[in-house]
ZAMARGU-4260 file (C-alpha; in steps of 0.2 Angstrom, whole numbers, plus 5000, padded with zeros to 4 digits):
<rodrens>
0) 5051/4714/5136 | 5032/4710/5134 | 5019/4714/5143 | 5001/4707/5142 | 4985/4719/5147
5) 4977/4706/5154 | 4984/4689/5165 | 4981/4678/5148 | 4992/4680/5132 | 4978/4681/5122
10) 4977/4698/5126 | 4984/4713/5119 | 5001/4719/5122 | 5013/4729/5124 | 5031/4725/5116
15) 5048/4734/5116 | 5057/4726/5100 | 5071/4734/5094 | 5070/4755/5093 | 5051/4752/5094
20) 5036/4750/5106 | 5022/4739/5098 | 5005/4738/5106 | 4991/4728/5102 | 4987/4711/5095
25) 4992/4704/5075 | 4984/4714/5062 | 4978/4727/5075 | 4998/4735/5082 | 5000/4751/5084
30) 5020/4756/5085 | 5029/4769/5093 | 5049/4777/5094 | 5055/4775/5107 | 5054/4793/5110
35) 5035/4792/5107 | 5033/4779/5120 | 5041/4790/5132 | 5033/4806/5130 | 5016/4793/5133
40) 5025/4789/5149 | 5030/4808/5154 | 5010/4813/5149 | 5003/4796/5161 | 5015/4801/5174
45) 5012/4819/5175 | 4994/4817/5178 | 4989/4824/5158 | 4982/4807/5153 | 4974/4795/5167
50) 4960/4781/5168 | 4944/4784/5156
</rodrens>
């Protein structure tokens, strides 16, 4: 699965490959465990991380 930020694919992104969750673009990728990613997720949904 991939997923751009934007509705152009010269955008960052955000990539499940394998056991991992890449985000961002080339030389700039950030990557999670799976388990990472989805304590992101439980912090988004629960209202503990939001819109800056």
């Amino acid at each position: 699965m991939k997923v751009y930020i934007c509705d152009k694919s010269c955008c960052p992104a955000v990539e499940v490959v394998g056991n991992e969750v890449l985000i961002g673009e080339a030389a700039n990728t950030v990557r999670l465990k799976k388990n990472e990613w989805n304590k992101l997720v439980e912090k988004i949904q629960s209202g503990e991380l939001g819109s800056i």
